[in-house]
N, C-alpha and C positions, 0 to 999 in steps of 0.2 A: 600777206598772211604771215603771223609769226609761225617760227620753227615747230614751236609745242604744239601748235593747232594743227599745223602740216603733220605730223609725225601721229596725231589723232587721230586725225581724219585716213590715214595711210593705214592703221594698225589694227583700229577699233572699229567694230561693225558700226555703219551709223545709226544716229537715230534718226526718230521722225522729224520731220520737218516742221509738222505743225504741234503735235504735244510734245516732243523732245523729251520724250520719257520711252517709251516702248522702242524698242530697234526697229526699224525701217524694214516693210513687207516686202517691198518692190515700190519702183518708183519715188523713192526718197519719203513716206510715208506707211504708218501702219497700216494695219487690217481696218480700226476704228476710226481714225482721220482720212484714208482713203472711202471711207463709206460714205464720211458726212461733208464730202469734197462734192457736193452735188451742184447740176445749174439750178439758177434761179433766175431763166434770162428775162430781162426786162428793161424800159427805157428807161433810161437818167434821166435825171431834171439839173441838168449844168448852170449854170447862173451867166454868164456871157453871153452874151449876146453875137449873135452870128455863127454860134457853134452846129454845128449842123444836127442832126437826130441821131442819138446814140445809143447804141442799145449796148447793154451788158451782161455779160455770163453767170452774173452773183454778185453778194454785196461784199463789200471789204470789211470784212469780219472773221472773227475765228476760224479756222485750216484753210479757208482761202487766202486770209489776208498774211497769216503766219508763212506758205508756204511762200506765195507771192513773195514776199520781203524775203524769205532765206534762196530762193531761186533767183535774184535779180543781187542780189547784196551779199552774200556769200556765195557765189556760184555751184546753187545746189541744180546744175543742170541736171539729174537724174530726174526733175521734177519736169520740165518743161512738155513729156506727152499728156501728164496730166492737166497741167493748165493748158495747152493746146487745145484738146480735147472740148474743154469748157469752152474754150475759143471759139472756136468752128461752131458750136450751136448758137451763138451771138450772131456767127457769121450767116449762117444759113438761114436764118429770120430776113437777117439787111438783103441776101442777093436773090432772095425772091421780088425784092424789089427792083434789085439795079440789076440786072442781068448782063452777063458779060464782064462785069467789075472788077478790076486788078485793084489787089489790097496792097495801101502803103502804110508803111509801119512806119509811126513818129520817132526817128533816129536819137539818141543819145547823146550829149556831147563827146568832144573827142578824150576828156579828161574821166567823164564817167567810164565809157565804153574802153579806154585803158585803163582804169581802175577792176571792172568786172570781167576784163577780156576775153567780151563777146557781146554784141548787140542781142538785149534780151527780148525785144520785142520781133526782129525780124528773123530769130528765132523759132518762135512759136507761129509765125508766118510761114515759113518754110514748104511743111508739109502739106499746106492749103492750097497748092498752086498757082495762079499768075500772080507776080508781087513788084512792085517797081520798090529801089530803091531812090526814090526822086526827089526826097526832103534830104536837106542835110543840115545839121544844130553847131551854131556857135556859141561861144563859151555863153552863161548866163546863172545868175544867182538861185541858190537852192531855192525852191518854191515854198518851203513851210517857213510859217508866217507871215507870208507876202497877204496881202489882200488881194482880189479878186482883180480889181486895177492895176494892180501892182505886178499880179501873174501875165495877164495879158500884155501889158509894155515890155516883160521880158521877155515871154515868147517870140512879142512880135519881131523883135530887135532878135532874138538870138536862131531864128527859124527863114528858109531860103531855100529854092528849089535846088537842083543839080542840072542844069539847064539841056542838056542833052537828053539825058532821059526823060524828063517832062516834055521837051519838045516832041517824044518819041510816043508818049501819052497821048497827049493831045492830039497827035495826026492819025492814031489811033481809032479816034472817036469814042473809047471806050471808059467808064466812069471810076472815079477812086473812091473806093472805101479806106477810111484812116482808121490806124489798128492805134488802138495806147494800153498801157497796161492798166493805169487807174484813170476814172475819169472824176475829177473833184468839182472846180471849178465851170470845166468847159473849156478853159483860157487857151490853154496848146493845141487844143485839135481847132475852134475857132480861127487862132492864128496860122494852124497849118490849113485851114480847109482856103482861108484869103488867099495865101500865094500861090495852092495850087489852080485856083479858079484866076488869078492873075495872067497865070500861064496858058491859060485854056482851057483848065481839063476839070469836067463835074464834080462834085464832089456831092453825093445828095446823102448821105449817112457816114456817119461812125462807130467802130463796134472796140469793146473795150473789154477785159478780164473782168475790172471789178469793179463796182460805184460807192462813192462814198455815199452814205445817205447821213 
């Protein structure tokens, strides 16, 4: 972050996060953008194949999608109860299903996750209780513009269990729901849901912030 942004962000009340016009109410958002922060949970339609059933908190669109990008890309953690929030009602659709379900949140690489310095999805996992950290991300190319084919051969390649903790999964007996923050394609949770079923461990859903439609 440059100096003058720092010294901004240090001095000056912030703004919102999603209109960037009105000063921030609480939670890194106005009165007005905090209103129309609403869910709208419903399932994706991901284009991969093998992706498991996703369901999502809203579409990637205006104050969710604004917030989302200034919460993960500017580290606007003051947002993260709010999209949480929207989280957990994703979530609580999926684990009337899979009951018992430890959620894993699709990791970062290590060049992102030192760029934003914090994992922002395992994050807004936190406050949801059981959670394995059991994926782990090698390096892999920015995903826009990639094709659908193209997402998924990097995933696959750049995506790997952490073998102790999955081994700890799996003896378990108990099923994983995969957290992402957006779900476009399908490709990275697809990939992720392979190696954790590689290892042993169910994976019968995935729940996500936001879907691109």
């Amino acid at each position: 972050m440059r100096l003058v942004e720092a010294l901004n962000e240090l001095f000056l009340p912030a703004a919102c996060a999603a209109c960037r016009e009105a000063p921030a109410a609480g939670r890194g958002l106005c009165e007005a953008c905090a209103a129309a922060l609403t869910a709208d949970v419903r399932l994706a339609t991901p284009r991969v194949s093998g992706t498991p059933p996703v369901v999502a908190a809203g579409a990637y669109d205006g104050p969710l999608a604004e917030a989302l990008n200034e919460y993960k890309e500017r580290r606007r953690r003051e947002l993260a109860p709010a999209l949480a929030a929207l989280l957990r009602r994703a979530v609580a659709v999926v684990a009337e299903e899979a009951p018992g379900a430890v959620l894993v949140p699709v990791p970062p690489t290590r060049a992102a996750r030192r760029e934003r310095g914090f994992d922002h999805v395992a994050s807004l996992c936190a406050p949801m209780g059981a959670t394995s950290r059991c994926l782990r991300a090698g390096p892999r190319p920015d995903s826009v513009g990639l094709t659908p084919a193209q997402r998924l051969r990097a995933a696959r390649a750049g995506l790997a269990v952490v073998p102790r903790r999955a081994a700890a999964l799996a003896d378990s007996g108990r099923p994983a729901i995969l957290v992402d923050d957006i779900v476009t394609t399908g490709a990275t949770l697809s990939a992720a849901a392979a190696v954790l079923r590689r290892a042993g461990v169910a994976v019968p859903a995935a729940v996500a912030v936001a879907r691109v439609e």
